[in-house]
C-alpha positions in Angstrom: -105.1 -19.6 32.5 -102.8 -19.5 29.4 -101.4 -16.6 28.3 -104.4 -14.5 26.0 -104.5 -14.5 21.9 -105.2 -10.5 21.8 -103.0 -7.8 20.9 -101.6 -6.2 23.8 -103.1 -2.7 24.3 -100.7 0.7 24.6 -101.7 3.3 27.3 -100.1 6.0 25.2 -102.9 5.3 22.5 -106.0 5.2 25.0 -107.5 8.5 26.9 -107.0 8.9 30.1 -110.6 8.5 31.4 -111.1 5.3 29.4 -107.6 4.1 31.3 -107.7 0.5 32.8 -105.6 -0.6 35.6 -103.2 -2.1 33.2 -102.6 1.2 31.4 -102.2 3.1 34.7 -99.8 0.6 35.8 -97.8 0.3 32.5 -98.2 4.1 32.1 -96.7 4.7 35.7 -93.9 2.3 35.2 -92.7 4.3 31.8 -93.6 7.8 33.3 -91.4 7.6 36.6 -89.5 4.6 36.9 -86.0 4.5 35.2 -83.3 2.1 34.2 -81.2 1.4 37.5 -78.6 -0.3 36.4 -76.7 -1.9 32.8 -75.9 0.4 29.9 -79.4 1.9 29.3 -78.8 3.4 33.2 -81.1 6.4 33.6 -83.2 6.3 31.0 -86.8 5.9 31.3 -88.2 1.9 31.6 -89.7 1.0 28.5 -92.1 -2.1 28.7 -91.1 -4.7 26.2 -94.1 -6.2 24.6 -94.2 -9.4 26.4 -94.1 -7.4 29.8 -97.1 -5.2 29.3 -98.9 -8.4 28.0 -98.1 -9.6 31.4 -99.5 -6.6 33.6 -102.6 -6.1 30.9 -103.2 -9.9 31.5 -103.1 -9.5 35.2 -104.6 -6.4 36.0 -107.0 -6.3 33.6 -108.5 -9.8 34.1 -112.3 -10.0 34.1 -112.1 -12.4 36.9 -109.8 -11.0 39.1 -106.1 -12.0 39.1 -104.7 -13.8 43.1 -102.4 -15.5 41.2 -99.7 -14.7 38.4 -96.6 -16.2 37.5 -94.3 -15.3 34.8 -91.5 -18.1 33.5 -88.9 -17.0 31.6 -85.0 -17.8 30.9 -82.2 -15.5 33.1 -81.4 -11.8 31.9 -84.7 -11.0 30.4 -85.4 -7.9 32.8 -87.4 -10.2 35.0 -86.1 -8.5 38.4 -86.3 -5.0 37.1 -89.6 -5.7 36.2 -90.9 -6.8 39.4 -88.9 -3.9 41.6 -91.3 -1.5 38.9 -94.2 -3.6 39.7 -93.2 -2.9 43.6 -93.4 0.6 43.5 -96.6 0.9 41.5 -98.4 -1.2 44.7 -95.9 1.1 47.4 -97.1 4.3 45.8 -98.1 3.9 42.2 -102.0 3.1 41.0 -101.9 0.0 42.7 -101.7 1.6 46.4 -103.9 0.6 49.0 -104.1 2.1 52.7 -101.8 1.0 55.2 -101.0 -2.2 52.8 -98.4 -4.3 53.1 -96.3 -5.4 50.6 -93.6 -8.0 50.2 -91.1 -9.6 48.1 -90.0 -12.7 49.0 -86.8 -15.0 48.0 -85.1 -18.4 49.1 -81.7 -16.9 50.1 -80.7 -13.4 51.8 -78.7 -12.4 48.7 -81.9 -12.6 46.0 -84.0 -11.0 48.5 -81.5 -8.0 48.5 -81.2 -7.7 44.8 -84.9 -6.9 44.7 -84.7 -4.6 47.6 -81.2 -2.7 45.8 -83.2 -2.2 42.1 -86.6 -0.5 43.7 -84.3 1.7 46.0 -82.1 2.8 43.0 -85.5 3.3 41.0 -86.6 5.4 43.7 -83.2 7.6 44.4 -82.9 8.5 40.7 -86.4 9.7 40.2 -87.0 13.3 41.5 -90.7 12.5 41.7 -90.5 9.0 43.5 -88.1 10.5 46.2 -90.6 12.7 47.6 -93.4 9.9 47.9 -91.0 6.9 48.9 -88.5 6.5 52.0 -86.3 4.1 52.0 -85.3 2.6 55.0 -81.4 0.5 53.8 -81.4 -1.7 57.3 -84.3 -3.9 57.5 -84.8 -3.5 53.3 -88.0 -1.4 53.5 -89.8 0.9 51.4 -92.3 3.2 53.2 -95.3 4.8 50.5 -95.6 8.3 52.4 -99.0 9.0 50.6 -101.0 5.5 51.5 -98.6 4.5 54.4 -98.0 1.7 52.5 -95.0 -0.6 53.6 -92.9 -2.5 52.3 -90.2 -5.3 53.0 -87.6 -8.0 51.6 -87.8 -11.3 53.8 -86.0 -14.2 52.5 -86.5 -17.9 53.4 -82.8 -17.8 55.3 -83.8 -15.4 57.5 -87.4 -16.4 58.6 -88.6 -13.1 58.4 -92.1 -14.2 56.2 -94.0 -14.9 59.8 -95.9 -12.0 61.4 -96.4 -10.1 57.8 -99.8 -9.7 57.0 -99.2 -8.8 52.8 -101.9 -7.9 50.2 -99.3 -8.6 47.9 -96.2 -10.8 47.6 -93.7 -11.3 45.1 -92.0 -14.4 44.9 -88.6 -14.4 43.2 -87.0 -17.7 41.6 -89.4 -19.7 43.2 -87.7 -22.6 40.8 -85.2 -22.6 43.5 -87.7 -24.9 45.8 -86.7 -28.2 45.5 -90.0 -30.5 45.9 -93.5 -29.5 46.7 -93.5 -28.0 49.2 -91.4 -25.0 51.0 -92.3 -23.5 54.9 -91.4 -20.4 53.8 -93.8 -19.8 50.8 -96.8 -21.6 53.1 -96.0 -18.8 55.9 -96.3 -16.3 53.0 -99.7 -17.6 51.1 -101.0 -18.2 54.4 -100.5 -14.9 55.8 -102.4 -13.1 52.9 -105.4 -14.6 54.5 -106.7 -11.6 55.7 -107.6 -10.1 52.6 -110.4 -11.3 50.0 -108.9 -10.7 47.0 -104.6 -10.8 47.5 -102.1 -11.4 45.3 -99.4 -13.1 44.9 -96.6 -13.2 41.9 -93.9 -15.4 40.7 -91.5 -14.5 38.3 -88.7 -17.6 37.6 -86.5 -19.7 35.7 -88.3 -22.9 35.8 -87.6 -25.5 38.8 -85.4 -28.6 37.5 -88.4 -31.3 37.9 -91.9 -31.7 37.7 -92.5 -32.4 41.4 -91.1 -29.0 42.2 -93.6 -26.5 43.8 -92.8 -24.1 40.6 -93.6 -27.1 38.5 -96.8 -27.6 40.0 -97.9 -24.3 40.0 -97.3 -23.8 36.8 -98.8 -27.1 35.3 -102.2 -26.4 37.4 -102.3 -23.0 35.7 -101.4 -24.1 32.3 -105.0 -26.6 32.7 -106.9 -23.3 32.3 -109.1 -24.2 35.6 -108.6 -21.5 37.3 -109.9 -18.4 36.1 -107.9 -16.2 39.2 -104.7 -17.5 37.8 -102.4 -16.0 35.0 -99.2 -18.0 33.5 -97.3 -16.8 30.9 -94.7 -19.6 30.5 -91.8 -18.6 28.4 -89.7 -21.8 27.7 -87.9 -23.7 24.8 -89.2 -26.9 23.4 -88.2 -30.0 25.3 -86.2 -31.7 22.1 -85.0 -28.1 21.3 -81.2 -28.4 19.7 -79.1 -26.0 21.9 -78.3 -24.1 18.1 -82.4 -23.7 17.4 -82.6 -19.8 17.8 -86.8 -20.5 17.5 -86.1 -22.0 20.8 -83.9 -19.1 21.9 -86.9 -16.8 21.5 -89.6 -18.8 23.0 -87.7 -18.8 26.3 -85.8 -15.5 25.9 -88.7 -13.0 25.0 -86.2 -10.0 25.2 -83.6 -11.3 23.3 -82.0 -8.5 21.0 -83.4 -5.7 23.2 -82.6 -7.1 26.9 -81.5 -10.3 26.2 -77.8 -10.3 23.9 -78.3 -12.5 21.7 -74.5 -12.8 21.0 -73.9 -13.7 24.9 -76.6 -16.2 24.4 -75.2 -17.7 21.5 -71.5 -17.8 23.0 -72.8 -19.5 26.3 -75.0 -22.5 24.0 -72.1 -22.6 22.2 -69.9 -23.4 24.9 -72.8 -25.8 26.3 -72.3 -27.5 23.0 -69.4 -28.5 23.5 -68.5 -29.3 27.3 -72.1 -31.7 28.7 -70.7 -29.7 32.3 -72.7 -26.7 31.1 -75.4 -28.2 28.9 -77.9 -29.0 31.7 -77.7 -25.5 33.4 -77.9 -23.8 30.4 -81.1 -25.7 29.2 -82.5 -24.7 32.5 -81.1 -21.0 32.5 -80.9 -20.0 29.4 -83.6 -21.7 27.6 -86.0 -22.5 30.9 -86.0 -25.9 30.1 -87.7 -27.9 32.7 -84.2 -29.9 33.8 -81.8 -31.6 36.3 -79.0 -28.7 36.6 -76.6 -31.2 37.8 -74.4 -32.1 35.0 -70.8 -33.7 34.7 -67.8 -32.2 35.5 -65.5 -32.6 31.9 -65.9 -34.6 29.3 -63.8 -37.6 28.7 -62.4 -35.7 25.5 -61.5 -32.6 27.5 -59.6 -34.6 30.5 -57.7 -36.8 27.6 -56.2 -33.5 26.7 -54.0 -33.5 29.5 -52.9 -37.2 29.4 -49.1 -36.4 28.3 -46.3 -37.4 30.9 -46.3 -34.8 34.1 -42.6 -33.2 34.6 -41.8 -34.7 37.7 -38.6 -32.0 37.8 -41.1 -29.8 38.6 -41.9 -31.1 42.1 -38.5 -30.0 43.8 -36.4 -27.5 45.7 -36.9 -24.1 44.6 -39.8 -24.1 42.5 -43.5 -23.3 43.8 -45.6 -26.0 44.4 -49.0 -25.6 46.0 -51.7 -28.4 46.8 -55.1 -29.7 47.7 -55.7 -31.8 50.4 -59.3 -33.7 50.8 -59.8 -36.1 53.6 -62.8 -38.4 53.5 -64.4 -41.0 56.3 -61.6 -42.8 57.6 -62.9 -45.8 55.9 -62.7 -44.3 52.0 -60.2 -42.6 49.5 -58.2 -39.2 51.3 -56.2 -37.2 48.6 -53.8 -34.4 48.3 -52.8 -33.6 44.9 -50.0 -31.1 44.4 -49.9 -28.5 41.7 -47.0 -26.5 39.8 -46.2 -24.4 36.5 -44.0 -25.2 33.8 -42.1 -22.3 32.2 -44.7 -22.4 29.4 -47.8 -22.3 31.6 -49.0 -25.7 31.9 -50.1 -27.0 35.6 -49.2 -30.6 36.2 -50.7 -32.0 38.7 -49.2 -35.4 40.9 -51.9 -36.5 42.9 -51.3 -39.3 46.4 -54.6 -40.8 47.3 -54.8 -43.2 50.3 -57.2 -46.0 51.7 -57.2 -48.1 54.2 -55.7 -52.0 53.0 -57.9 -54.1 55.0 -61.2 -53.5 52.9 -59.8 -52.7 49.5 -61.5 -55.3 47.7 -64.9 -55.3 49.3 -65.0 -51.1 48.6 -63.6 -51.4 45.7 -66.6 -54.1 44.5 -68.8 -51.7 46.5 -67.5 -48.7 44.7 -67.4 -50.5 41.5 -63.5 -49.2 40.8 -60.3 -51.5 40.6 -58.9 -50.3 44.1 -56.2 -53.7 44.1 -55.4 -53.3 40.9 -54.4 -49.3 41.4 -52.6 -50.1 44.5 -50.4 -52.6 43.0 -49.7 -50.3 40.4 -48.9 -47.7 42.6 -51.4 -45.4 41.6 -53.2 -45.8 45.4 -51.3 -46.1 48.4 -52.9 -48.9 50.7 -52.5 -47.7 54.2 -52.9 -50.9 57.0 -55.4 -51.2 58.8 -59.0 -50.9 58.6 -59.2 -47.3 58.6 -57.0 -44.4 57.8 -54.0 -43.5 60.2 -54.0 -39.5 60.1 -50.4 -39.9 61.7 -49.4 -42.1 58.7 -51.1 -39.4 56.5 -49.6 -36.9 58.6 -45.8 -38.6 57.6 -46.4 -38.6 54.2 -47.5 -35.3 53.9 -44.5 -34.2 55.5 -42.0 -36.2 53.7 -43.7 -34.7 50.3 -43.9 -31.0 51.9 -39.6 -31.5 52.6 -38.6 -33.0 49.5 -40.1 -29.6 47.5 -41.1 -26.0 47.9 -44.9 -26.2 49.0 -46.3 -22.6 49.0 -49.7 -23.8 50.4 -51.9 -26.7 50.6 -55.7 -25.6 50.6 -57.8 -28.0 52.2 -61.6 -29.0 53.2 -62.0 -28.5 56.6 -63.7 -32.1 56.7 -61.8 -33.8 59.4 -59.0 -31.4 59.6 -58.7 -31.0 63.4 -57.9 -34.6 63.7 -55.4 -34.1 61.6 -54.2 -31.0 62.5 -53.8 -33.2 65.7 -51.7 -36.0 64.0 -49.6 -33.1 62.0 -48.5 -31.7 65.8 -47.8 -35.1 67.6 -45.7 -36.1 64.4 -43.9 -32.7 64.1 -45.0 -31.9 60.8 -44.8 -28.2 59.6 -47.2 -27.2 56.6 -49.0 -23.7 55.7 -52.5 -24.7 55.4 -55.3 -22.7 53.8 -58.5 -23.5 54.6 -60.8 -23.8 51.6 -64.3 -23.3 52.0 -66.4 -26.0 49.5 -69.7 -23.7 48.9 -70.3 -21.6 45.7 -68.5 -18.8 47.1 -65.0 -20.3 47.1 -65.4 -23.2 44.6 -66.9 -20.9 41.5 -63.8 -19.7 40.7 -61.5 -22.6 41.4 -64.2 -24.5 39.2 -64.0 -22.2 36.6 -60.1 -21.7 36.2 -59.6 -25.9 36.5 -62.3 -25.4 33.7 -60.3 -23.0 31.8 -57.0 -24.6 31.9 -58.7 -28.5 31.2 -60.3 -27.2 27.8 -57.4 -25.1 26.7 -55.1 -28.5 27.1 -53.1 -26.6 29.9 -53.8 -29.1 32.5 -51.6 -32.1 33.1 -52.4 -35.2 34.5 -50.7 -37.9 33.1 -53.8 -39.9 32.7 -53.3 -40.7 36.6 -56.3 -43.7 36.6 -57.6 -42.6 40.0 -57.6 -39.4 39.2 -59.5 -39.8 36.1 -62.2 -41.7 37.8 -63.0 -38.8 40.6 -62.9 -36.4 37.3 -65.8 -38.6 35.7 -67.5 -39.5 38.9 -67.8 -35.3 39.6 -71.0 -33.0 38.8 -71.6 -29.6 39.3 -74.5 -28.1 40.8 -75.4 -24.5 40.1 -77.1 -21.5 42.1 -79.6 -19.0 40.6 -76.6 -17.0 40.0 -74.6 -19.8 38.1 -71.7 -19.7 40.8 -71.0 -23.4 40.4 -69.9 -26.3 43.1 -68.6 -29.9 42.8 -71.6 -31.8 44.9 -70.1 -34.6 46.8 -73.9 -36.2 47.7 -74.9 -36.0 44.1 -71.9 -37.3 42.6 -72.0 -40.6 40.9 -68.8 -42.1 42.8 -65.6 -40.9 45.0 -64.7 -37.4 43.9 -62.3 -36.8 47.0 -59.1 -36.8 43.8 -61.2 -34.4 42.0 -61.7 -32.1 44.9 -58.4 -32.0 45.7 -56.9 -30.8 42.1 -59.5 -28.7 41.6 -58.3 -26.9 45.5 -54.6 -27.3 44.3 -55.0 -25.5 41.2 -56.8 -22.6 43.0 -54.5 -22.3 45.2 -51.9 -22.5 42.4 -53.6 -20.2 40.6 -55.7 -17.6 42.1 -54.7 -14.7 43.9 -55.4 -16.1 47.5 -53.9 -14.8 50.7 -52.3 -17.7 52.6 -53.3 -18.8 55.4 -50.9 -20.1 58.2 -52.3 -22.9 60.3 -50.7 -21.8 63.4 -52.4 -24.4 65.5 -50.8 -27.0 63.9 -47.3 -25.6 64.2 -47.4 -25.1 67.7 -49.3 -28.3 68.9 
């Protein structure tokens, strides 16, 4: 069902008796439930207009509402929104008998946040506190009136099977990649038990249109069902990242929750670096797209093509690296990093391969492999696979001929070499480097930072350059970004290495000792 052509009513302007369940809803909502968190903290919740649309158009539908989803670009209340929903169904109007209740999210951490927003609703409401206990551990809200309970189960943590729930909330179901998840058929199937349940979705769009968001939606937006309510939010398609019509078609807060100068900034940035522009046509404007996107431009990497100071790799000054080591039978690299006196990182990368296949990878790969080696911008190692002892050497001869803080590293493969670093007597401080969104984000972001500002040297190093082009970034619901190996278009071990040795250059990072690999 599409979104209605009415003017959306105001409970403040209706008599009680004449009340529907969308006014009690709405009217509970801005009568107990206040701001938890952001600068308006404290203050009473007040519905913008697209939000009471949304619960008028759900609760008040002649037919009966068992479906409703709500599409919408990031930081437009949508979470606060559905922890007030929650507590209307744990011990608002909407409270049935011994109910339970749901909310329901791909990963622990968005299960959580849901959880954290209704709890800090309830603890700073006089009122709720006496009629809701919250219960921190298992994330659960007990309605003392109805007995009405309450949990947070997340697809990580299988905790959907054995619920029974009237209602479920689904949040960022865009995150399901394809149509079909386990974890949201465990929930629609357990709401069996009840003739008329519901279930809500409130999300960014998913990147495709064979997504299970995707297909949700489009069924909806065919009017066929008269149970189901969609209010899609989204920019136009061929919408120009500077079209601020488009910023309000998917950001229905904007001014009020939404900044618009944040939003602007972030386009703007997406306008000029194609790394960003997918994720923010997603995010930002809930554009139905891929969020992998390239890594830098070719303008921004040409930045850094002057001449690296190779005085800089030497006795007494800092030098920090990455190390990434592939199959045995492709590119390994370890790319060091150090600081000029004015800040600019240069950055002398060493990737190897083995000799004995270089021409039939490098048609395979589709890169010049002889020619780099004969130029001395690949070192062919003999054989048909890589030697970590040979690796092992060469790291070692590099590590002694400068000052090497700390190489980070993938743990792909390292305990064979670890191995080869003992049996060749090779002494390095290793920090292990973990390659999810946690510990790549910010690496990402300051290689970013110091690409685009022209702070980043790399002498044009050809191999280099063609990891950097082959790279893409994939992005979470919380836009902590990753370099995606599978996704990429070619090799990206170079890539993955600078981007480690900069961190580790850059960032505050407690170093790590490999002790194993000192002592054998």
């Amino acid at each position: 069902m599409l979104q209605r052509r009415r003017e959306t009513r105001d409970w403040r302007k209706i008599a009680p008796e004449k009340w529907s369940i969308g006014d009690s809803v709405c009217g509970f909502i801005e009568t107990y439930c206040l701001v938890p968190e952001g600068r308006l903290v404290g203050r009473p919740m007040r519905l913008e207009p697209f939000q009471r649309k949304f619960i008028y158009d759900v609760f008040d539908n002649p037919a009966g509402t068992r479906r409703a989803i709500l599409s919408m670009a990031r930081k437009n209340g949508k979470t606060a929104l559905i922890a007030a929903l929650l507590l209307c169904f744990v011990a608002g109007p909407l409270a049935v008998r011994n109910a339970q209740i749901v909310s329901g999210a791909m990963s622990k951490d968005q299960a959580a946040i849901i959880f954290s927003l209704a709890a800090k609703m309830v603890r700073m409401s006089a009122e709720l506190s006496q009629l809701i206990r919250i219960i921190p551990s298992p994330k659960r809200l007990v309605g003392l009136v109805r007995n009405v309970e309450y949990q947070a189960v997340s697809a990580e943590a299988k905790t959907a099977h054995g619920k029974s729930p009237l209602v479920a909330i689904l949040d960022e179901l865009g995150q399901v990649e394809g149509p079909t998840s386990p974890f949201v058929e465990a929930i629609v199937t357990s709401q069996g038990a009840y003739e008329a349940p519901l279930l809500v979705a409130i999300s960014t769009q998913a990147p495709t249109d064979a997504d299970l968001l995707s297909i949700w939606i489009d069924d909806a937006l065919r009017g066929e069902d008269p149970h189901t309510v969609c209010h899609l939010h989204a920019a136009p398609a061929n919408c120009e990242l500077d079209d601020q019509e488009g910023w309000a078609a998917a950001n229905p807060g904007l001014g009020t929750i939404r900044s618009r100068k944040d939003l602007a900034q972030q386009l703007e940035q997406a306008k000029r670096l194609p790394a960003y522009e997918n994720s923010v046509r997603n995010l930002l404007l809930n554009q139905r797209v891929q969020r992998l996107a390239p890594f830098l431009s070719p303008a921004v990497w040409k930045l850094g093509e002057q001449s690296v100071n190779l005085g800089l790799f030497r006795p007494g000054r800092p030098i920090y690296g990455g190390l990434d080591l592939s199959k045995r039978t492709d590119l390994s690299a370890l790319v060091l990093a150090a600081e000029d006196d004015d800040g600019l990182v240069h950055l002398l990368p060493t990737v190897w391969t083995p000799a004995d296949t270089l021409l039939a990878r490098g048609q395979r790969d589709r890169a010049p492999y002889p020619a780099w080696a004969d130029q001395g911008f690949l070192t062919a190692v003999p054989g048909k696979v890589l030697d970590y002892d040979f690796l092992a050497v060469k790291a070692g001869e590099l590590a002694g001929a400068m000052d090497i803080g700390r190489i980070a590293y993938d743990r792909w493969n390292i305990d064979v070499f670890r191995q080869s670093m003992a049996r060749m007597g090779v002494f390095i401080d290793l920090l292990a480097f973990g390659q999810g969104f946690k510990d790549m984000s910010p690496a990402i972001a300051i290689f970013e930072e110091l690409a685009i500002s022209g702070r980043l040297v790399h002498g044009g190093h050809p191999v280099l350059k063609w990891c950097i082009s082959n790279a893409v970034i994939e992005r979470d619901a919380a836009d902590n970004r990753k370099l995606n190996k599978a996704k990429s278009f070619g090799r990206i071990d170079a890539a993955v290495a600078a981007v480690m040795a900069v961190a580790a250059c850059k960032l505050q990072t407690e170093t790590v000792i490999d002790v194993a690999s000192m002592i054998g």
